[in-house]
matplotlib code that plots the C-alpha trace (Angstrom):
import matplotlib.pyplot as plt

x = [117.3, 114.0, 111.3, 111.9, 115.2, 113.3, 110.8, 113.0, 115.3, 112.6, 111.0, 114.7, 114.8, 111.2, 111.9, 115.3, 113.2, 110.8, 112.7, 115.7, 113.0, 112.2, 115.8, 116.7, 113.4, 114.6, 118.0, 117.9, 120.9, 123.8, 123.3, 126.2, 128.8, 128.4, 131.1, 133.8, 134.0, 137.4, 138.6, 140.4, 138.7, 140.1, 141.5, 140.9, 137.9, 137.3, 136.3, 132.7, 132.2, 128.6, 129.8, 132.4, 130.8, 132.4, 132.4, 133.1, 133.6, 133.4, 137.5, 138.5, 139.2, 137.4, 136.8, 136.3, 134.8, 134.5, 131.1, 131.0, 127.5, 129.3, 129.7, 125.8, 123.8, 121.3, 123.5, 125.2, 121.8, 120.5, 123.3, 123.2, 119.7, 119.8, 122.9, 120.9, 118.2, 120.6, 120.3, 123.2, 124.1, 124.6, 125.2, 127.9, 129.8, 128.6, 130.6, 134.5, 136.4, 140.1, 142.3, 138.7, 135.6, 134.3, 130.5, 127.8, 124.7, 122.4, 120.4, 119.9, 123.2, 122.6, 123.0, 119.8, 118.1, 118.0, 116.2, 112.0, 113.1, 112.2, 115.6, 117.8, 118.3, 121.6, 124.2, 126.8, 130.1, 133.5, 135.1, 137.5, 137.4, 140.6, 141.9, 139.5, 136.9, 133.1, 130.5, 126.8, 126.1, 123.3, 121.8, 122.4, 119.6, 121.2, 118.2, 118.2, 121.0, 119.2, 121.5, 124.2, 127.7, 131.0, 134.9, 137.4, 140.8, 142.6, 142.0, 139.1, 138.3, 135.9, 133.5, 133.4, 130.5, 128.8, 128.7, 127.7, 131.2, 129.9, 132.6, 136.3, 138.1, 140.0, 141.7, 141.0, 142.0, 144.4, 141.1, 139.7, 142.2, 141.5, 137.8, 137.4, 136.7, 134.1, 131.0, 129.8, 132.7, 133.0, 133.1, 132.0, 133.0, 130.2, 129.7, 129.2, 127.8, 128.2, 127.5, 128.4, 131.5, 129.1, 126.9, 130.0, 128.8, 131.5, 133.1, 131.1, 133.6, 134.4, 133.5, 136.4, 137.9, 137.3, 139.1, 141.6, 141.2, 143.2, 144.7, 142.9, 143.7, 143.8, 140.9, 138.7, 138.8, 138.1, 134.9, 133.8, 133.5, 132.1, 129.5]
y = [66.0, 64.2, 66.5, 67.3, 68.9, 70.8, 71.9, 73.0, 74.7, 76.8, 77.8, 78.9, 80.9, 82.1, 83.2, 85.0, 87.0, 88.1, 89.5, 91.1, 94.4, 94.2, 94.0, 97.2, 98.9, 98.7, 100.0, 103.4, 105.9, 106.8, 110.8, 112.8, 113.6, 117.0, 119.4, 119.7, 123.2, 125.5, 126.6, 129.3, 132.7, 136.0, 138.9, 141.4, 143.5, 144.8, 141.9, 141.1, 144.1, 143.0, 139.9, 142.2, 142.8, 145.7, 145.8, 149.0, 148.7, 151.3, 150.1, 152.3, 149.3, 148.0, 144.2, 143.2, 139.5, 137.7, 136.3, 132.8, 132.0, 128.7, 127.6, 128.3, 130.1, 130.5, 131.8, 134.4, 136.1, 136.2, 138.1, 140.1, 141.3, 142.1, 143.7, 146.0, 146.4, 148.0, 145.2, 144.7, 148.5, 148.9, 145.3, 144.3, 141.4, 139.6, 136.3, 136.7, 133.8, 134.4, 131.8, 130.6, 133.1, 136.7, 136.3, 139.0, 139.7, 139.1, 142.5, 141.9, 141.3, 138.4, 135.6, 134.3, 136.9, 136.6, 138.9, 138.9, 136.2, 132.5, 130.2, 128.5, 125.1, 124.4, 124.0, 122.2, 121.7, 120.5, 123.8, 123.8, 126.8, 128.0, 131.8, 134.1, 131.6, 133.3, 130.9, 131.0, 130.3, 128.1, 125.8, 122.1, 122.0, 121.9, 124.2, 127.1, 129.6, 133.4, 136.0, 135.7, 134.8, 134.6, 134.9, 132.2, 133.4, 129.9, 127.2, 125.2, 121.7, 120.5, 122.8, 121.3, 120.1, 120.9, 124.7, 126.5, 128.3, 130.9, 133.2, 134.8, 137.4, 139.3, 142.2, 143.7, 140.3, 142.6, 144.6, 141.1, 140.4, 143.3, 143.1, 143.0, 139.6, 138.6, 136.7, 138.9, 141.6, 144.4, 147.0, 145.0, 146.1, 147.1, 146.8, 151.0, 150.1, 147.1, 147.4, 146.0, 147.0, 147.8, 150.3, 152.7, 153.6, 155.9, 154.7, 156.0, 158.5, 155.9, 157.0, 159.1, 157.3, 158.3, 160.9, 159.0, 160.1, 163.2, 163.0, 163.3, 166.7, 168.1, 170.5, 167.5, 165.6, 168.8, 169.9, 166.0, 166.7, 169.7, 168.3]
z = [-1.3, 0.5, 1.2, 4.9, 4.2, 0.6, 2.9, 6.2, 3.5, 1.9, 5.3, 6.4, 3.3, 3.4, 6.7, 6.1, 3.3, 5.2, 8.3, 6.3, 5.4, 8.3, 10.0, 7.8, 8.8, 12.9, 12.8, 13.1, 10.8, 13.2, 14.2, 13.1, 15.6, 17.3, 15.9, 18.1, 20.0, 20.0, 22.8, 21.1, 21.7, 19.8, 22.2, 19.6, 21.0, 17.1, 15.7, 16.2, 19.0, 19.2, 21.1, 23.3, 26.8, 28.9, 32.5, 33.8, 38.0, 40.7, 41.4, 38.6, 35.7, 32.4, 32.0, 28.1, 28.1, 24.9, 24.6, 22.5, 21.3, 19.6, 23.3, 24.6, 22.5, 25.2, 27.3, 25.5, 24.1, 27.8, 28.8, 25.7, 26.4, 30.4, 29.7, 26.7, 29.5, 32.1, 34.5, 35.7, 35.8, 40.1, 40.9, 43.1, 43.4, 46.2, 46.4, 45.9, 46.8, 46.9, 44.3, 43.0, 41.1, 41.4, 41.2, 40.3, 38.8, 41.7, 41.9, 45.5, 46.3, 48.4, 46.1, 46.3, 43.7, 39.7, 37.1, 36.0, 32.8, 33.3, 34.3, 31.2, 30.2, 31.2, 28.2, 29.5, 27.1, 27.0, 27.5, 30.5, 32.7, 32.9, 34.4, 33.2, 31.8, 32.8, 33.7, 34.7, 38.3, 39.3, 42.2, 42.3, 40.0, 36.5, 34.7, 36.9, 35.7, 35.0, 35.5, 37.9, 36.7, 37.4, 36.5, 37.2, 39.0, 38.4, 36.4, 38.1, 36.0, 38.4, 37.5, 33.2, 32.1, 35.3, 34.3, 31.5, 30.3, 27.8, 27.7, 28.4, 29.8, 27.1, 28.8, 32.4, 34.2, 36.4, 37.3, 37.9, 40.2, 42.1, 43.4, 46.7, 48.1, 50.4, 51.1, 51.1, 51.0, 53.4, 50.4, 47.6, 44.3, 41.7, 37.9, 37.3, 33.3, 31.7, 27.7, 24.7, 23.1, 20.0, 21.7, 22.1, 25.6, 27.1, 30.1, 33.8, 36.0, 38.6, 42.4, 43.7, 46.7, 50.4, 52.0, 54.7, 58.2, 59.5, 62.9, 66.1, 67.4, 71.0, 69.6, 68.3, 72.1, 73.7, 71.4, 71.6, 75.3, 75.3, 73.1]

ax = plt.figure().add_subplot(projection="3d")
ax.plot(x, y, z, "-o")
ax.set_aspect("equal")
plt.show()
């Protein structure tokens, strides 16, 4: 071996020793995988009632939704604590589109209004929304959900990972079914208490429907023109 290719060979070598530390310095450990979320969400409202919210509406029924903190954490516990407040206590739901979502929690009733607490990070996941799935509502912005929400009638895809799904319908989807739709509706229907299932609220008397119209009488004409 002549002393070029001695001296070429220990530079080479010198060389790979010196950048190997620093090869293993630059490459950063793999982050773990994010655990996978279940879709699978229990129907039994007596297990874990503090996660149970009730939805008691002026048409009579009782909506029990299944909040999932595993889902969106952030989510759940705003819910959890405007609900405890008695916000949503008096709201209607404003926008009901037929074969699509019932959407509330807009004290104004107009859409446009959310409560005093600053907006949410969105917390998108891979949940789908399927019938009875109950989402946050937001504007195209992805970091402005508050407090309105709403329930899915049929499964809507388009709207996963776009939406923050925290939650599920576990009995009252027939009362679901029936609130009025609108946008707005003509005689919205209206969240009487909401409360969680742990609270043992009892349930509001629900407004007792309106009296149907009699028929016009020969007497009713004649005193309307007298009058």
């Amino acid at each position: 071996m002549n002393r070029r290719t001695f001296t070429a060979l220990v530079l080479v070598l010198g060389l790979g020793l010196a950048a190997t530390p620093v090869l293993a310095k630059d490459k950063a450990p793999a982050p773990a995988p994010a655990p996978a979320l279940s879709a699978v969400v229990n129907p039994d409202p007596a297990v874990d009632p503090d996660n149970i919210l009730a939805l008691d509406l002026s048409n009579g029924g009782r909506v029990l939704i299944r909040l999932m903190p595993q889902w969106a954490p952030g989510h759940v516990e705003r819910i959890k604590t405007l609900t405890k407040e008695g916000f949503y206590n008096g709201i209607i739901f404003h926008r009901v589109i037929d074969g699509f979502m019932a959407q509330t929690g807009d004290p104004t009733g107009t859409g446009q209004g959310g409560s005093k607490l600053p907006d949410l990070k969105a917390e998108f996941n891979s949940l789908p929304h399927v019938r009875g799935s109950v989402s946050m509502a937001r504007t195209d912005a992805p970091d402005t959900a508050n407090s309105q929400f709403f329930i899915v009638f049929y499964p809507r895809f388009a709207l996963d990972h776009r939406y923050t799904n925290f939650g599920r319908v576990i009995a009252g989807m027939d009362v679901v079914d029936a609130i009025e739709r609108g946008e707005p509706p003509q005689n919205p229907t209206k969240i009487l208490q909401a409360s969680l299932l742990s609270e043992g609220k009892p349930r509001p008397a629900a407004p007792a429907p309106a009296a149907p119209a009699g028929p016009i009488t020969a007497d009713m004409l004649s005193n309307s023109k007298s009058n």
